[in-house]
KEBA-914635 format. One line per 8 residues: their letters; for each residue x, y, z of N, C-alpha, C. Coordinates in Angstrom, 2 decimals, m for minus. Layout:
% KEBA-914635
A) X,Y,Z,X,Y,Z,X,Y,Z  ...;
END
This chain:
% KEBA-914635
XXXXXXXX) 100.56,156.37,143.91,99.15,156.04,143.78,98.28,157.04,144.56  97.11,157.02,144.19,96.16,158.14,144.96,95.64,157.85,145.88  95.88,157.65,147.47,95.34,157.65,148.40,94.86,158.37,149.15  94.73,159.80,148.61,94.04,160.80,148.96,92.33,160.72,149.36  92.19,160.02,148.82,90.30,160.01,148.57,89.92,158.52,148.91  91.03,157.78,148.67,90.79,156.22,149.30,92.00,155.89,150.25  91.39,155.53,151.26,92.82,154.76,152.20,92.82,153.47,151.78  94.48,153.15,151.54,94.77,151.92,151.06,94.29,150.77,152.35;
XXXXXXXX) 94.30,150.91,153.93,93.44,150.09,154.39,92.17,149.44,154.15  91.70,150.49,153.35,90.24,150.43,153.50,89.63,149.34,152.36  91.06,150.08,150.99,90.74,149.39,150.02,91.61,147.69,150.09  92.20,147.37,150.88,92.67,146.45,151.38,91.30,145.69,152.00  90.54,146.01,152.97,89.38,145.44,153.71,88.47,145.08,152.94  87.95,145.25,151.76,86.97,145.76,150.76,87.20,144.48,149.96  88.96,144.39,149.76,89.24,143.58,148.49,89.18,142.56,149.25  89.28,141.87,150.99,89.42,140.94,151.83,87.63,140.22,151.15;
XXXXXXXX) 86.45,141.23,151.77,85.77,141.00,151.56,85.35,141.07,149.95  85.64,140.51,148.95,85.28,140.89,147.62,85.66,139.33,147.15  87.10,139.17,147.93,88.01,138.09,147.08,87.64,136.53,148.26  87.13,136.94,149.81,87.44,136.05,150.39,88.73,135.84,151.25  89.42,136.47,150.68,90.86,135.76,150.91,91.40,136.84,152.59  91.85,136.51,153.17,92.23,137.00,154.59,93.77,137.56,154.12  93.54,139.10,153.51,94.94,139.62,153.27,95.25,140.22,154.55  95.04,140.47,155.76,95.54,141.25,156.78,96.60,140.25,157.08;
XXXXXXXX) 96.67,138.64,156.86,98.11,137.81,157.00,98.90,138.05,156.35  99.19,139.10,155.45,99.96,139.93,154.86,100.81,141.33,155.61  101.74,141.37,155.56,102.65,142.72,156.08,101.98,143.78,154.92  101.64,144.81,155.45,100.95,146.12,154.59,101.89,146.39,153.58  103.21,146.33,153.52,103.97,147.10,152.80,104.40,146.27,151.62  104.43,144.67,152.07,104.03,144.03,151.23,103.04,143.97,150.19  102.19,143.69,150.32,100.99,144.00,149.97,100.94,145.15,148.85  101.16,146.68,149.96,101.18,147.81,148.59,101.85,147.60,147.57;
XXXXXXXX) 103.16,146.59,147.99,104.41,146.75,146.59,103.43,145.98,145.80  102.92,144.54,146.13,102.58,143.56,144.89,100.98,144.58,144.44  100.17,144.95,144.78,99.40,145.61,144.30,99.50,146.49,143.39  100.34,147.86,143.82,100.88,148.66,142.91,101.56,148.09,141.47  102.27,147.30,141.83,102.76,145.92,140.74,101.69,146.28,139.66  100.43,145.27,140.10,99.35,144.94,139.60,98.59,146.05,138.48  98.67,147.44,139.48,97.96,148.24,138.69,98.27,149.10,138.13  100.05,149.38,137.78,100.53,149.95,137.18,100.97,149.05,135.95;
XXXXXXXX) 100.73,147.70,135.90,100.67,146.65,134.97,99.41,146.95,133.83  98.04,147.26,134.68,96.91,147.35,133.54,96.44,148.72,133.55  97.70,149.76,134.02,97.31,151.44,133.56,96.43,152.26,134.73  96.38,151.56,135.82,95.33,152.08,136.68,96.47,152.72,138.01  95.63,154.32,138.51,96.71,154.68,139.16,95.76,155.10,140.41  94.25,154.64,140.76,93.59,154.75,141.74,92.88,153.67,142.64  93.08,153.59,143.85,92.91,152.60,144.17,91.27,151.76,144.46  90.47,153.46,144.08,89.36,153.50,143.93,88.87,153.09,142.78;
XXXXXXXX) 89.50,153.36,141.53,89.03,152.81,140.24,89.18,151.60,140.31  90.50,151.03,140.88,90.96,149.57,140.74,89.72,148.61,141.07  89.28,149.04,142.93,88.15,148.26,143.35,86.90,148.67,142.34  87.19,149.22,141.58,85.66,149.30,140.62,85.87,148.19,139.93  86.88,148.43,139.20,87.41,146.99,138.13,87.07,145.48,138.78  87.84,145.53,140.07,87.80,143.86,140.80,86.56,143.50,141.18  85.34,144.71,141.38,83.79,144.55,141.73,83.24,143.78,140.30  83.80,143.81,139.30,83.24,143.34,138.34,83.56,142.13,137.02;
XXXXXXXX) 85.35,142.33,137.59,86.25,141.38,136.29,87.31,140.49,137.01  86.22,139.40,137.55,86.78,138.23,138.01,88.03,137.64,137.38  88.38,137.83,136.49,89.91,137.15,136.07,90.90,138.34,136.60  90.13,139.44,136.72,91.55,140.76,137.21,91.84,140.31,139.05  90.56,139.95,139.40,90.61,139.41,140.89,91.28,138.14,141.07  91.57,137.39,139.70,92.40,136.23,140.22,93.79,136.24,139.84  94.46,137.13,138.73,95.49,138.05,138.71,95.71,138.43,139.46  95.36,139.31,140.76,95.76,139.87,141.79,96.26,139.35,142.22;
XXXXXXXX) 95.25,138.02,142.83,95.38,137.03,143.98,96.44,136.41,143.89  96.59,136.15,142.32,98.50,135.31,141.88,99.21,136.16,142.19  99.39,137.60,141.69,100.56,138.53,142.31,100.84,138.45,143.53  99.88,138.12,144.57,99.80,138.62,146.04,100.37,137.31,146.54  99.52,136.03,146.65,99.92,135.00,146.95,101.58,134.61,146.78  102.33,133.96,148.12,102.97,133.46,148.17,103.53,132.07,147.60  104.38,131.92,146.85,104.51,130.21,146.41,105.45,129.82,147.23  105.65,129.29,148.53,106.87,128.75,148.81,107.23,126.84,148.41;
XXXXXXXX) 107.65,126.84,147.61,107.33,125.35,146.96,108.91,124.99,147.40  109.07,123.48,147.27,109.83,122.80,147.21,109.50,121.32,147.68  109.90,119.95,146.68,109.88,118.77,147.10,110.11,118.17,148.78  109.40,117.77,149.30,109.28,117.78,150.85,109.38,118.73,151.41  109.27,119.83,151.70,109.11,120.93,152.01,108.64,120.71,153.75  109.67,121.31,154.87,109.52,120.39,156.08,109.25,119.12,156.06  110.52,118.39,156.65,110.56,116.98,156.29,110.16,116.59,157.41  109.55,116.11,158.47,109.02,115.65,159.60,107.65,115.50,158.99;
XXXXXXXX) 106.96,116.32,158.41,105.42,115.93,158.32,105.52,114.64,157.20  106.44,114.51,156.04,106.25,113.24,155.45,107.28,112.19,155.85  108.06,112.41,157.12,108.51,111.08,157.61,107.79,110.16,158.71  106.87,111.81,159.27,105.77,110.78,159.87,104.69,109.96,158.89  104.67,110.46,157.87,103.68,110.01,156.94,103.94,108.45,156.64  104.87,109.02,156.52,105.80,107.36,156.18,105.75,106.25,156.82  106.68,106.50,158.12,106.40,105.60,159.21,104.88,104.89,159.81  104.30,106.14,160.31,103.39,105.85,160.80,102.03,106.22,159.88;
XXXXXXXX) 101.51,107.18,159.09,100.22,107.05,158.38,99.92,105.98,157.37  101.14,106.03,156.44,101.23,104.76,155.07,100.73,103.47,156.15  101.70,103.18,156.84,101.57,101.06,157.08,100.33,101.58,157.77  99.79,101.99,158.56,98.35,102.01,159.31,96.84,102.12,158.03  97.16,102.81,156.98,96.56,103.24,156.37,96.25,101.73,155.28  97.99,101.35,154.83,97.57,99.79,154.38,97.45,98.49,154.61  97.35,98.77,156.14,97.30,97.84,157.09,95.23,97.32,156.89  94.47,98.59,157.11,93.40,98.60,156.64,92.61,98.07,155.35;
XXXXXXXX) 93.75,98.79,154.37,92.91,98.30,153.41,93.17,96.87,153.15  94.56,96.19,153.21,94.72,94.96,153.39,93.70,94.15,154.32  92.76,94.28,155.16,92.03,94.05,155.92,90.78,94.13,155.14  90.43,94.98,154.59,88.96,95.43,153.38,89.30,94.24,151.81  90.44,93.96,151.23,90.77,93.70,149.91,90.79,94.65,149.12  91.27,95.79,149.63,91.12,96.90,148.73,92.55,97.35,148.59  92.60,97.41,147.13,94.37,97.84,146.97,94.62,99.48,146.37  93.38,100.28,146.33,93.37,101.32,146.16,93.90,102.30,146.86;
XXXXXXXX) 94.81,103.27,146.85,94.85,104.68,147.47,94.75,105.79,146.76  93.82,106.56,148.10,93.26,108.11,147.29,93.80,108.97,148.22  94.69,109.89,147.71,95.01,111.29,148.48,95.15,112.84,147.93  94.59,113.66,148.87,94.50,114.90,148.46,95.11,115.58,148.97  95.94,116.80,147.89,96.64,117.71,148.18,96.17,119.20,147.79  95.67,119.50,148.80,94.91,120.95,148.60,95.57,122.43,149.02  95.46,123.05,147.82,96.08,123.87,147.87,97.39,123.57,147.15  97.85,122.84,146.38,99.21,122.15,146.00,100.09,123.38,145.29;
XXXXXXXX) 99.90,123.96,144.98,100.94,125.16,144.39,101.25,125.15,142.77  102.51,124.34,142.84,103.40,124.30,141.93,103.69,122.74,141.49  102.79,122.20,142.59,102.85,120.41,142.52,104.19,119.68,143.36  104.72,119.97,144.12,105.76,119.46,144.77,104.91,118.21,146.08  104.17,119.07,146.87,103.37,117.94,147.17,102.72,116.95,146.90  101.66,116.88,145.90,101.09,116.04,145.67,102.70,114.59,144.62  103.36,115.37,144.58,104.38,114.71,143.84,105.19,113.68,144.94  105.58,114.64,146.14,106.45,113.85,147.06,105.17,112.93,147.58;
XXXXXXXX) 103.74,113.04,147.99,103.08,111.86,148.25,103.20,110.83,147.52  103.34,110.93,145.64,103.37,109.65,145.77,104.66,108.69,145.44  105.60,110.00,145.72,107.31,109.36,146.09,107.42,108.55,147.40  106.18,109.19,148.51,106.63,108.69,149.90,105.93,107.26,149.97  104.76,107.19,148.96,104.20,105.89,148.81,105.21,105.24,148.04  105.37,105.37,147.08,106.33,104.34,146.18,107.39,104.09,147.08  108.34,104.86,148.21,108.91,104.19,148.59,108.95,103.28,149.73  107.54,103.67,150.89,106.87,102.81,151.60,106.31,101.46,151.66;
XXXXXXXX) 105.61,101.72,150.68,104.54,100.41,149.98,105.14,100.07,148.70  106.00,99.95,148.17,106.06,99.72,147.14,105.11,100.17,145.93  105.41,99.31,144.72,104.35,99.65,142.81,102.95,98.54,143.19  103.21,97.94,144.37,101.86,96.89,144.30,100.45,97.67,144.40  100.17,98.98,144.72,99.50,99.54,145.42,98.80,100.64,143.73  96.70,100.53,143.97,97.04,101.50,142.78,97.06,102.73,143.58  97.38,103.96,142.73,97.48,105.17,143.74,96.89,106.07,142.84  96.04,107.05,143.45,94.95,108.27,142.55,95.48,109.46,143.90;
XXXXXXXX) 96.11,110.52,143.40,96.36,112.15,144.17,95.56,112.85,142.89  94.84,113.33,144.01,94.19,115.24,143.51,95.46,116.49,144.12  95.59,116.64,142.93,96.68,118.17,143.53,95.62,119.31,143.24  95.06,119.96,143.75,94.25,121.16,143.39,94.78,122.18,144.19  94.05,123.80,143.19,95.23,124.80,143.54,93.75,125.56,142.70  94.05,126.90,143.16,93.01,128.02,142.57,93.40,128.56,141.78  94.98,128.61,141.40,96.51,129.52,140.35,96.04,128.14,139.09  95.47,128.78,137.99,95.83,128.00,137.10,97.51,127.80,136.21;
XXXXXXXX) 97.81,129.10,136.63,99.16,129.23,136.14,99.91,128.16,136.96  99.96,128.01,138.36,100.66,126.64,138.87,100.12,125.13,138.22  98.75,125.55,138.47,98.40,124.19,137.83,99.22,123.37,136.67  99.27,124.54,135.38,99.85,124.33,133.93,101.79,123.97,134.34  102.23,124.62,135.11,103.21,124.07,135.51,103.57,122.90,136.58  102.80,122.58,137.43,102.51,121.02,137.53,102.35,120.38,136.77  101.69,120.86,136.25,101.13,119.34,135.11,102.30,118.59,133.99  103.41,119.94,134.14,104.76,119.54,133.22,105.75,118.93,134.24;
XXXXXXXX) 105.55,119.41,135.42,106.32,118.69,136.31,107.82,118.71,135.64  108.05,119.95,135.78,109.48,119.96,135.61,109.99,121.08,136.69  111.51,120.82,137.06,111.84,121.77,138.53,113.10,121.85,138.23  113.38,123.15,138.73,115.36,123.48,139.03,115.71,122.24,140.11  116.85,121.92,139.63,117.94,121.43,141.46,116.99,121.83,142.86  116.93,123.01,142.84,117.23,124.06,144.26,115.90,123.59,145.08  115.17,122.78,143.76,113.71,122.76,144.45,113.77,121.30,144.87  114.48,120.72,144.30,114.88,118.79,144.93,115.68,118.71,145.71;
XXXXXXXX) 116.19,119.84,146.65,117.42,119.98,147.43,117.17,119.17,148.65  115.74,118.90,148.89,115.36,117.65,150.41,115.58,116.74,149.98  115.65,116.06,148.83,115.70,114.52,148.57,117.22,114.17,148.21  117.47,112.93,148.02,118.70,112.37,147.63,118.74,112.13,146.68  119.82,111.70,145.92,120.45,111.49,144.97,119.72,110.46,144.43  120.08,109.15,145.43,119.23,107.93,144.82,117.62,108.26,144.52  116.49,108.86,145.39,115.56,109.20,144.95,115.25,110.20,144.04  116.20,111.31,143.48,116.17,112.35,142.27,116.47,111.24,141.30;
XXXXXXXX) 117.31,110.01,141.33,117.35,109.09,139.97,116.15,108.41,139.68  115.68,108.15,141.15,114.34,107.03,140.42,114.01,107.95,140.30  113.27,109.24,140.51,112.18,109.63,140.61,112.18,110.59,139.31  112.89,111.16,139.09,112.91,112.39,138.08,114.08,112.29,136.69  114.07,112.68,135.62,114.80,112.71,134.43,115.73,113.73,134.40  116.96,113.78,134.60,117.72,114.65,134.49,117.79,115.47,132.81  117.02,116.86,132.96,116.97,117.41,131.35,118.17,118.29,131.40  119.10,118.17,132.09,120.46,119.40,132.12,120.26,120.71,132.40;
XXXXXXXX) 121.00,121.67,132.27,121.38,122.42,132.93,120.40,122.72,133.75  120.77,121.77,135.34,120.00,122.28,136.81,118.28,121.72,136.58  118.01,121.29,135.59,116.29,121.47,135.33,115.92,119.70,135.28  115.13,118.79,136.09,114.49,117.57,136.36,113.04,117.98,136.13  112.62,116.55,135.39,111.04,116.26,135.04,110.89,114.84,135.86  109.85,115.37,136.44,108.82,113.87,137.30,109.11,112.82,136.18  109.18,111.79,136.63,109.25,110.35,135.82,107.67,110.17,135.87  107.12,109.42,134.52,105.55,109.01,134.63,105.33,108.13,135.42;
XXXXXXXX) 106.08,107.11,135.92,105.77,106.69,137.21,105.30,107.43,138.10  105.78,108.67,138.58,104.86,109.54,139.45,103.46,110.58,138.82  103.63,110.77,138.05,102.61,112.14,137.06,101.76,110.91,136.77  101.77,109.68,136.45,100.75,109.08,136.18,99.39,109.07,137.43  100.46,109.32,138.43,99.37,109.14,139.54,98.62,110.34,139.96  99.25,111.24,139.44,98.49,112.60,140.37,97.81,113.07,139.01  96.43,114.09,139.63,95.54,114.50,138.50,95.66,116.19,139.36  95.71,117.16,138.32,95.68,118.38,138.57,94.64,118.83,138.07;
XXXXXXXX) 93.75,119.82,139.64,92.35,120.49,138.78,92.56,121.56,139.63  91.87,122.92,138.79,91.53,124.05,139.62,90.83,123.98,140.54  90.60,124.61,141.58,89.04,124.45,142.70,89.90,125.34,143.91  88.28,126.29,144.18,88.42,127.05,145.07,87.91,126.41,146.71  88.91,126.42,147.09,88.56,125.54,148.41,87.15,126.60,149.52  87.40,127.77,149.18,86.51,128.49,150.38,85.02,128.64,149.19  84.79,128.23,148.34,83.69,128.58,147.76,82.83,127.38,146.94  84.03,126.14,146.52,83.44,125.21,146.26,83.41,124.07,146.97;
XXXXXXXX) 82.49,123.00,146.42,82.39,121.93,147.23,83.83,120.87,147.02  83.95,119.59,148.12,84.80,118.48,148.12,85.27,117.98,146.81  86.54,118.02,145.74,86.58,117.68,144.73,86.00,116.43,144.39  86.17,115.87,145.74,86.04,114.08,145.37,85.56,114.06,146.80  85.27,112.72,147.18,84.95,111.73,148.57,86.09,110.32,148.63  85.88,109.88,149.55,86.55,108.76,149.62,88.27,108.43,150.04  88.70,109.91,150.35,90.20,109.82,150.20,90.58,109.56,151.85  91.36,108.85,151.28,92.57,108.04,152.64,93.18,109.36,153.88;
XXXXXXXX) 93.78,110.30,152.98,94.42,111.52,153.97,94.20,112.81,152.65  94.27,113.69,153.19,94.22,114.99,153.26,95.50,115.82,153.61  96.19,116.77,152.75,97.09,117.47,153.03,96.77,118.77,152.76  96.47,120.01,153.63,96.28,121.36,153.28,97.28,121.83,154.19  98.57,122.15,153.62,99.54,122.82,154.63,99.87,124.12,154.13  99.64,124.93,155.40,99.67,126.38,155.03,99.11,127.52,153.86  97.38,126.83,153.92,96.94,127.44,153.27,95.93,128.27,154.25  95.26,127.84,155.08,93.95,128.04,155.79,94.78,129.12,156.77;
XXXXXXXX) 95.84,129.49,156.55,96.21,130.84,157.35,95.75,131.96,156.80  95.19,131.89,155.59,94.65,133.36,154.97,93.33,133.09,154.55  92.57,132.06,155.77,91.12,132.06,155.44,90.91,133.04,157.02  89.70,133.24,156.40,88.71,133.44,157.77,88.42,132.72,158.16  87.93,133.03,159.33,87.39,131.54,160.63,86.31,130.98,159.72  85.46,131.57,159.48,84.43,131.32,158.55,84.37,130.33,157.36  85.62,130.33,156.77,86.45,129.75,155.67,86.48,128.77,155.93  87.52,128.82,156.63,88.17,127.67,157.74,87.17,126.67,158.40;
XXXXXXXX) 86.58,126.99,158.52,85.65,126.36,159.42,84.88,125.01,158.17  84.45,126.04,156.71,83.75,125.93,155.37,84.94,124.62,155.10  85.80,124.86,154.84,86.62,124.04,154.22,87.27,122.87,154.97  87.03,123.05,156.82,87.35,121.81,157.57,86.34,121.03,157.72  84.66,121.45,157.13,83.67,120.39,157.17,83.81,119.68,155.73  84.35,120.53,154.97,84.37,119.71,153.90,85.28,118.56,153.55  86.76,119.01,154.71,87.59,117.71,154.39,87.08,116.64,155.26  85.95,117.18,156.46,85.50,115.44,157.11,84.75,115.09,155.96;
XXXXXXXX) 84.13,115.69,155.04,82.87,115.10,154.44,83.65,113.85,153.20  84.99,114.56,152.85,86.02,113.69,151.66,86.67,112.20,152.33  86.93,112.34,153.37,87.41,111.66,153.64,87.37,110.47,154.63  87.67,109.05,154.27,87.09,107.86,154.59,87.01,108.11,156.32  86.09,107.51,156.54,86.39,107.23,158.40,87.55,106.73,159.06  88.27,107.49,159.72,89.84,107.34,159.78,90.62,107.86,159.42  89.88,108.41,158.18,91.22,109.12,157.32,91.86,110.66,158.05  93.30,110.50,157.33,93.91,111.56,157.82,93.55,113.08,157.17;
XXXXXXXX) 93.74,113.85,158.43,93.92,115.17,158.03,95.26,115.87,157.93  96.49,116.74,157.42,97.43,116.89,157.64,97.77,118.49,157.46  97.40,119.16,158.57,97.63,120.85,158.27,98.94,121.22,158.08  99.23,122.66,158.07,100.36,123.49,158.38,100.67,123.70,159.83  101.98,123.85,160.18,102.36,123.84,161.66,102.18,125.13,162.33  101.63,125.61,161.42,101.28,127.08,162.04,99.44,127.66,162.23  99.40,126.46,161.75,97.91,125.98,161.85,97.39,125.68,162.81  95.65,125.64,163.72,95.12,124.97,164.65,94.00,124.84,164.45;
XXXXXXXX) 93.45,123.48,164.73,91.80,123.47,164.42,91.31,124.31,165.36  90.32,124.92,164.62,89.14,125.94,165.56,87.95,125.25,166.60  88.37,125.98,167.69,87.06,125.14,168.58,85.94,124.52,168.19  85.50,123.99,168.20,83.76,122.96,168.05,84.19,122.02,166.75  85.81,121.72,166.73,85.69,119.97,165.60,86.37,119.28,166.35  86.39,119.24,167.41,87.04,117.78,168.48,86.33,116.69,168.11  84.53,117.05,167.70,83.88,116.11,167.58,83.61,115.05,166.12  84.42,116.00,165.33,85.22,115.43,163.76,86.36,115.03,163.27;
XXXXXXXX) 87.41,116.07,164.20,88.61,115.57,164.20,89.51,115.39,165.41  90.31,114.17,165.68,91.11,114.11,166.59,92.53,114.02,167.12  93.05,114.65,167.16,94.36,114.74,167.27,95.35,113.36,166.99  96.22,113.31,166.41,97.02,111.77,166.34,98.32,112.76,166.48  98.77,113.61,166.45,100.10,113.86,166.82,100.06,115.48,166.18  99.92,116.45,167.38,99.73,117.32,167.12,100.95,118.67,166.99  102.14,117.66,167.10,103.71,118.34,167.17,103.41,118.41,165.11  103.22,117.33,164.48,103.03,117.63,163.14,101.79,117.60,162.80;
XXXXXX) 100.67,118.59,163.57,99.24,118.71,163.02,98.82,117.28,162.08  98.43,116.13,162.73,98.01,115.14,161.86,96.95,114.54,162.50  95.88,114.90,162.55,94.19,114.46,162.68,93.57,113.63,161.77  92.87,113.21,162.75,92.22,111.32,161.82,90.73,111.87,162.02  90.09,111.36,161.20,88.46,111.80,161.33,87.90,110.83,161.96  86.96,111.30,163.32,86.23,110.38,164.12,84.60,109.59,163.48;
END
């Protein structure tokens, strides 16, 4: 590629600021491979022409962003954050609404990928609370290409490898060789929509907990900041927040959010 006349830093900084997205949480060399990828895909061999293109053809900027972006998916995916969920967020959570007459639950999974989360939420409900309970998940994701494959909810083995046997039977249809589909018992409950968390507003209001794990590592503080007022604004008084463990709230939201167990990042809104 021609980096003679453009430094690939530069055009790296450019595309940070263009796209939003905080690529310096990226290894550089990374990065060049999936890029180069990209633009030897649509004929382009400058990195200067390229940023001409992404200044202007928003679907080539969200192409990128899929090449670049990481999917690390799998059903429970670190199992401590949904056994605390279990134990302790579910019965507290329907301890409440049993207290209101309200048999509703709403939860959001932001940033959801490939749908494995918003899926194991409402495996960890069904097996907590039981079918008495109604249940509404937002899985949202900015990759429409994940989206369209959530929404089929179908997975290899390798990706159900946290759960058991007995829960891969209730939960999923064995279609053979290695490949399971969500049972509509679960897909009935979750709704998949696009939405850009650093640019648009709260999909919804009203939700019980909040799950954004390991996404807000490739925001800016700025972002971050954008998208942690927006999950107090979604979510009921009380309700949970549930980050990535590599995650930390940024100084000045002690006064929004408060720690409930910060070994698995899980904040309740004050």
């Amino acid at each position: 590629m021609d980096i003679v006349n453009f430094n690939f830093k530069s055009f790296v900084h450019q595309l940070s600021n263009l796209t939003g997205v905080n690529l310096n949480q990226y290894r550089e060399n990374y990065l060049k491979r999936r890029i180069d990828l990209r633009m030897q895909m649509i004929g382009i061999t400058s990195y200067a022409e390229y940023l001409s293109l992404l200044k202007v053809d928003a679907a080539e900027r969200t192409s990128l962003l899929n090449t670049i972006t990481i999917n690390v998916t799998e059903f429970m995916r670190d199992k401590t954050p949904f056994q605390y969920f279990m134990k302790h967020i579910l019965p507290e959570i329907a301890k409440r609404k049993l207290e209101t007459g309200s048999n509703l639950l709403r939860f959001w999974s932001a940033g959801c990928s490939y749908g494995e989360e918003p899926y194991s939420i409402a495996i960890c409900v069904k097996e907590t609370l039981g079918d008495k309970w109604m249940l509404s998940i937002y899985g949202t994701d900015i990759d429409e290409e994940c989206l369209r494959f959530a929404s089929e909810g179908i997975y290899s083995v390798n990706q159900l490898r946290n759960l058991n046997k007995k829960l891969i039977d209730r939960y999923f249809v064995n279609l053979g060789d290695g490949m399971y589909q969500v049972r509509n018992t679960i897909k009935s409950c979750v709704k998949f929509k696009k939405h850009d968390l650093t640019t648009e507003k709260p999909v919804s209001k009203y939700f019980d907990a909040v799950f954004c794990r390991n996404v807000m590592i490739y925001f800016t503080d700025a972002q971050k900041r954008k998208v942690l007022n927006d999950f107090y604004e979604s979510l009921l008084k009380g309700g949970y927040l549930i980050i990535g463990k590599s995650e930390t709230m940024p100084h000045g939201f002690e006064t929004l959010f408060a720690p409930v167990n910060l070994k698995e990042r899980v904040y309740v809104k004050i």
